[in-house]
C-alpha positions in Angstrom: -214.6 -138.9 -148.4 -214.1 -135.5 -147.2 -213.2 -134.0 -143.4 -213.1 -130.5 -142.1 -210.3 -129.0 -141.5 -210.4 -126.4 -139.1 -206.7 -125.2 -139.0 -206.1 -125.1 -143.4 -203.6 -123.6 -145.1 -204.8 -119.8 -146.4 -203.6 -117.8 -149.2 -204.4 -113.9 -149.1 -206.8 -115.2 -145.9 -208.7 -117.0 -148.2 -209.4 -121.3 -147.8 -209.4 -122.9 -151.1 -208.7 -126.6 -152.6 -207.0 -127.8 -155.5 -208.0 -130.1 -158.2 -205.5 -132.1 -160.1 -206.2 -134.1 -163.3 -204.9 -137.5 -163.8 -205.4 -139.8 -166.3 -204.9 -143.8 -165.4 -203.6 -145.1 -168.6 -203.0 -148.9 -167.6 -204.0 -150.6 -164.6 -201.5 -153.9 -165.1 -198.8 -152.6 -165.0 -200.0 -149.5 -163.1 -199.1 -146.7 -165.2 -200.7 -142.7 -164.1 -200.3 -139.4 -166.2 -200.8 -136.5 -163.6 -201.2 -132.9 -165.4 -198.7 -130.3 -165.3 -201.0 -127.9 -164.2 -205.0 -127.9 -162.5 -207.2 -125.7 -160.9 -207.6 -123.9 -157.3 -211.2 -122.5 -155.8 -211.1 -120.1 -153.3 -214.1 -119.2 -150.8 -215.2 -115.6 -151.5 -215.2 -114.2 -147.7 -211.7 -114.5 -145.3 -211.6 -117.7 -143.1 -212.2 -117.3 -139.4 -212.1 -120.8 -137.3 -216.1 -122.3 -137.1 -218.1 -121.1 -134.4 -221.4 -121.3 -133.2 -222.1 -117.7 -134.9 -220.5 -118.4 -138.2 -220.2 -122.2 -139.0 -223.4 -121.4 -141.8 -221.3 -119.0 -143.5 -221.2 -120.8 -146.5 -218.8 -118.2 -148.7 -215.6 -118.7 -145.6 -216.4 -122.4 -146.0 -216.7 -124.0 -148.6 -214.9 -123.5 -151.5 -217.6 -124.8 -154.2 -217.5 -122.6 -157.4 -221.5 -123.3 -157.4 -222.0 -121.6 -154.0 -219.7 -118.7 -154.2 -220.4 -117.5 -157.4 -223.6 -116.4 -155.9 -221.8 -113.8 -153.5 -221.8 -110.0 -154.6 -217.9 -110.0 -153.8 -217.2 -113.4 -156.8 -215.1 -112.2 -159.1 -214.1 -114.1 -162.0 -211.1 -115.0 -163.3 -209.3 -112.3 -165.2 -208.2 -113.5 -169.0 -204.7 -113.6 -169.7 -202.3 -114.2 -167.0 -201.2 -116.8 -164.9 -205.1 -116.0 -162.7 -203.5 -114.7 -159.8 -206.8 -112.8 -159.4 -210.5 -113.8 -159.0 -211.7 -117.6 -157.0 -210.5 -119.3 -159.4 -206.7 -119.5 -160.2 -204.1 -122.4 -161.8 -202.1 -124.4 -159.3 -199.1 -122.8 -160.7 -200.5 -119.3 -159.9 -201.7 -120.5 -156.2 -198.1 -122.0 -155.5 -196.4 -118.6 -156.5 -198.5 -117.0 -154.1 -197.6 -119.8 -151.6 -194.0 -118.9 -151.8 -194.1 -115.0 -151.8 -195.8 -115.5 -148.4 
């Protein structure tokens, strides 16, 4: 289930979402593995707040690799690094961004 958020948390004036990977290894007795690391997407235009003129623009919106790859300003992820350029970035890049600002 998702919900929009019309007040989120930017970086660089960009909305983006994280993914973590876990891994459930037992059920009884509950036992979870959450990665070190995982992945952030980031729209390709700056956020503005939804209004009637701009609540289609997809690339401010959404943060879905599948849709903003299509926009003229994507850039991918640069090798090497921590990706603290391009949409695409580590969580550990994305929460030394977080910080500096």
């Amino acid at each position: 289930m998702q919900r929009y958020i019309d007040n989120p948390l930017l970086l660089e004036g960009y909305k983006f979402d994280l993914r973590v990977y876990v891994l459930i290894g037992s059920i009884d007795p509950l036992r979870i593995y959450l990665y070190h690391d995982g992945l952030a997407r980031f729209a390709t235009e700056t956020y503005e707040s939804a209004t009637r003129n701009n609540f289609k623009s997809t690339y401010q919106h959404l943060t879905n690799y599948a849709i903003n790859k299509l926009n003229p300003k994507f850039k991918e992820k640069q090798s090497g690094g921590e990706g603290d350029g391009g949409f695409k970035r580590s969580i550990k890049a994305v929460m030394k961004g977080l910080a500096e600002h």
